[in-house]
N, C-alpha and C positions, 0 to 999 in steps of 0.2 A: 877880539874874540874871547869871553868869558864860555865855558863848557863846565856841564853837569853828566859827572860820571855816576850812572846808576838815577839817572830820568826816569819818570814815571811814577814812583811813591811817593809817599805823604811828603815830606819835605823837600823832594826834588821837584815836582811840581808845584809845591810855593816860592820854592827858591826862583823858580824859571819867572812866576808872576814879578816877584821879587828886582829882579837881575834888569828889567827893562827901564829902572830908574836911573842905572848905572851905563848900561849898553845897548843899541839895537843888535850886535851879533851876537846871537846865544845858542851856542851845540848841544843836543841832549844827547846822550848816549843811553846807550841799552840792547839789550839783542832785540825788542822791538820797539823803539822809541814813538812817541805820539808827542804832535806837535801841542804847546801849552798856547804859543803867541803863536800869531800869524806868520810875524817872518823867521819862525824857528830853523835852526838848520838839526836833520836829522842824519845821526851816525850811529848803525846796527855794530854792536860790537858783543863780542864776549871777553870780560874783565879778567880771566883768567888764561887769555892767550896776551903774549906779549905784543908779537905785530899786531893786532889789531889794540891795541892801547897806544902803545908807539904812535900807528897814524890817529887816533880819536882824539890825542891832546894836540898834534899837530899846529901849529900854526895860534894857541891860546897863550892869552898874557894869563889869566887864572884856569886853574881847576879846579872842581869841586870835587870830592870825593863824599857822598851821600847814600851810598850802594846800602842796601839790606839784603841778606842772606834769608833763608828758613832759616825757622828756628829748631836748629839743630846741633848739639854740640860737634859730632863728627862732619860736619858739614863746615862747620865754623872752623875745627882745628885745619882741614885741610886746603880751603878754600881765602881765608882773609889772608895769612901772608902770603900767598904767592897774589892776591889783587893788590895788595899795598906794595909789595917788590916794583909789582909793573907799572903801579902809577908812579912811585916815586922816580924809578928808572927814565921812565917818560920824559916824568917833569926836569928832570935834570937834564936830560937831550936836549928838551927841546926849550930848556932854560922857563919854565912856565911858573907861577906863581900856587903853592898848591894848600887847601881849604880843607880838613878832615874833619866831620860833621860824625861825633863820637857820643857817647852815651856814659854812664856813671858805672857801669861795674866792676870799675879795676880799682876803685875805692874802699877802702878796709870797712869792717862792718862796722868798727864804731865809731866810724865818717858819717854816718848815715843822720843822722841825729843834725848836725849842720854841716853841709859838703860846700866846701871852698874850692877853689883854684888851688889852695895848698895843704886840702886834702889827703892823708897818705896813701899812697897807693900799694895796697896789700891785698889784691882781689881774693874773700874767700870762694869765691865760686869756677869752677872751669871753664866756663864761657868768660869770663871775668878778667884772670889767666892771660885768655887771646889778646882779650881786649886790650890789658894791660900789653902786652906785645908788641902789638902792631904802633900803639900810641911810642913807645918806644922806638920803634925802629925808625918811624917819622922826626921825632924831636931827636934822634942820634944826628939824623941828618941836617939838621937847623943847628945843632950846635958844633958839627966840623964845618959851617958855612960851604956846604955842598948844596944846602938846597934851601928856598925862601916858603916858610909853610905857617900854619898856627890849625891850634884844635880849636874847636866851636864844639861846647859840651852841653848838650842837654838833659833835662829830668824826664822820666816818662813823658813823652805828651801826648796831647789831644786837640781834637782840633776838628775843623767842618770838615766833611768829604772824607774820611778815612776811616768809615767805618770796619773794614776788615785788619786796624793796623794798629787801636789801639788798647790795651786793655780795659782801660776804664769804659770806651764808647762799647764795648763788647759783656762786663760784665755790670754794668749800670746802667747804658743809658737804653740801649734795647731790650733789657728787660720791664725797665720801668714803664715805657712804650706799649707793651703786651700785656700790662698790668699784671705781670709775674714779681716776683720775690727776686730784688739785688742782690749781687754774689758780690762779699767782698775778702778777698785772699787774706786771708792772718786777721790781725787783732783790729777790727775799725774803730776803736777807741785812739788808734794812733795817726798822727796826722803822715799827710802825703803830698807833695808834691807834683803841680804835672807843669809843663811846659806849651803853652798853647802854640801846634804851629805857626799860624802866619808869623805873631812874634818871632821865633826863630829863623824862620826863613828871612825873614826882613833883617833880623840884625849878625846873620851870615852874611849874607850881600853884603851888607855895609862892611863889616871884619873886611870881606873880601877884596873892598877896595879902599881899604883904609892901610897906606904904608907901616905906620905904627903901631898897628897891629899884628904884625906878625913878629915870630918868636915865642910867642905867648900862648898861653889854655885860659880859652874864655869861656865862662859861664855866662848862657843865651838871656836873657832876660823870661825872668819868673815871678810871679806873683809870690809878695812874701805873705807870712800868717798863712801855710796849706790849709784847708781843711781836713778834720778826722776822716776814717772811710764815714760814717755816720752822716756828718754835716754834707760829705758830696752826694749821696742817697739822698738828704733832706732837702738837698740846693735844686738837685737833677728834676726830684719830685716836684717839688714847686713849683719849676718854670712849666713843667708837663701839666700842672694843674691834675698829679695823679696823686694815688693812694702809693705810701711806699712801704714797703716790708724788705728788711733785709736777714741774709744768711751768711754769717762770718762764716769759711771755708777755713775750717782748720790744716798743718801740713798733713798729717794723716787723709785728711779725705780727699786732699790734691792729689795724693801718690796713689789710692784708690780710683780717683777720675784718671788719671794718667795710663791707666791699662785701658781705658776708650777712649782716651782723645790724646793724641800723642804731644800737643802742645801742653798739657797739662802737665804730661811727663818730663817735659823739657824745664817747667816751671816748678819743679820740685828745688832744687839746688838754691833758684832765687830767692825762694820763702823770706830769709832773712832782712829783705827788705821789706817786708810788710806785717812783722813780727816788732818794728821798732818803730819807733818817729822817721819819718823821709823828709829832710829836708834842706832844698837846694837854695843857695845863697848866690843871686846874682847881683850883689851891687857894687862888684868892680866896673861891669861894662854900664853900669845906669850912674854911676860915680865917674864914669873919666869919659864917658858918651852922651849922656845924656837920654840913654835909650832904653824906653820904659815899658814896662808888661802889661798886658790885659788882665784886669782884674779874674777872680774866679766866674764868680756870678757873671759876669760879662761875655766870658767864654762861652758858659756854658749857654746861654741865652741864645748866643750867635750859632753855633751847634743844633741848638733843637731849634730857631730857625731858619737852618737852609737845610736839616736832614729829617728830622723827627716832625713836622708839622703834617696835619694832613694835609 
């Protein structure tokens, strides 16, 4: 039994695609789970009560932990460690194998520019902070050999099906769509990083059941050479066969947008990731795996079409 904690989002329903190359038993959790495969097993859980974490890892050789929160910093600060407490607690019960599906913000700000695996970790941001946290209180427990775990770290991604999940699909590609004017946060003369789902989900799976793998912070597989905010406005254009016009969103107008849209307000602190170069370096796991990224243009092609076509 391989289980996905926090089923149902962009990457826990690829993972689930993912996971049937490896096992026919796969648990999704969630408080309301939907089946990905046919022979899915489905377990209603809330990640913040212990018994029901307790029984959801149950009976698994792996877990995934894949959960997303709102984006909300008090939501964040009171909610991720008590879900990482209970999954790790879990996983040590019930001796299970455990998969943290983590993101870059506990990274110093002048990581950003090229962010390794040996990355320092100095988050300047409070959401960051957590992140950095919780990724600690995991690898605490991998290095007193109380628990068998590895992080799986990804850059923004993007990806088919996820239109309410990721920024770029939100201020690029459905704008471009309505033949409106591109939003792109901070300076698009700087390049950016993104991380195309299935890639990730695929080579989490793999981490997942690769023994040698754990211990370790991997970097998912990413296309190298980002493009600028610029060049993905020009890329997204081209495949639409539209006109494109873009609007660099400076921090000042974010913090102005942030008084009506409250995720904008949450995306104040982050700015400094789109004020610099973003860029993520995965060629430990394409170096000792073999396992390689979707190009950009590729992405985005497969994107607009299985979402954006008429």
């Amino acid at each position: 039994m391989q289980t996905i904690l926090g089923a149902g989002g962009p990457i826990g329903t690829e993972l689930a695609r993912a996971l049937r190359e490896y096992t026919s038993r796969i648990r999704l959790v969630s408080r309301k789970p939907e089946k990905v495969n046919p022979e899915d097993e489905l377990f209603p859980a809330d990640l913040r009560k212990w018994p029901q974490v307790k029984e959801a890892v149950k009976g698994s050789e792996v877990v995934y932990l894949t959960a997303g929160l709102p984006y909300k910093y008090r939501r964040w600060k009171k909610d991720w460690p008590v879900i990482v407490r209970n999954v790790i607690k879990a996983c040590e019960k019930h001796d299970c194998k455990l998969v943290f599906f983590d993101n870059v913000y506990m990274y110093s700000r002048d990581s950003m520019g090229h962010m390794t695996e040996k990355s320092m970790v100095d988050p300047p941001s409070k959401k960051g902070r957590i992140r950095a946290e919780i990724a600690e209180m995991i690898m605490k427990e991998v290095w007193t050999e109380n628990l068998q775990a590895l992080i799986a770290r990804s850059a923004d991604f993007y990806g088919p099906g996820i239109e309410q999940n990721s920024i770029l699909i939100e201020t690029v590609f459905k704008p471009i769509k309505k033949n409106k004017r591109a939003m792109w946060l901070g300076n698009a003369n700087c390049k950016h990083s993104f991380t195309f789902t299935p890639d990730a989900a695929k080579a989490t799976a793999f981490l997942g059941n690769k023994e040698e793998a754990y211990g370790q912070v991997w970097h998912l597989p990413t296309a190298q050479n980002p493009p600028t905010g610029k060049q993905w406005v020009e890329y997204v254009g081209k495949e639409m066969n539209a006109k494109t016009d873009l609007w660099e969103v400076p921090k000042w107008m974010v913090r102005i947008l942030g008084i009506f849209m409250p995720v904008m307000r949450e995306t104040v602190e982050m700015m400094y990731q789109y004020n610099r170069n973003y860029v993520f370096d995965s060629s430990k796991i394409e170096e000792q795996f073999g396992l390689k990224p979707t190009s950009y243009k590729m992405g985005i092609r497969e994107i607009v079409k299985q979402d954006f076509k008429n």
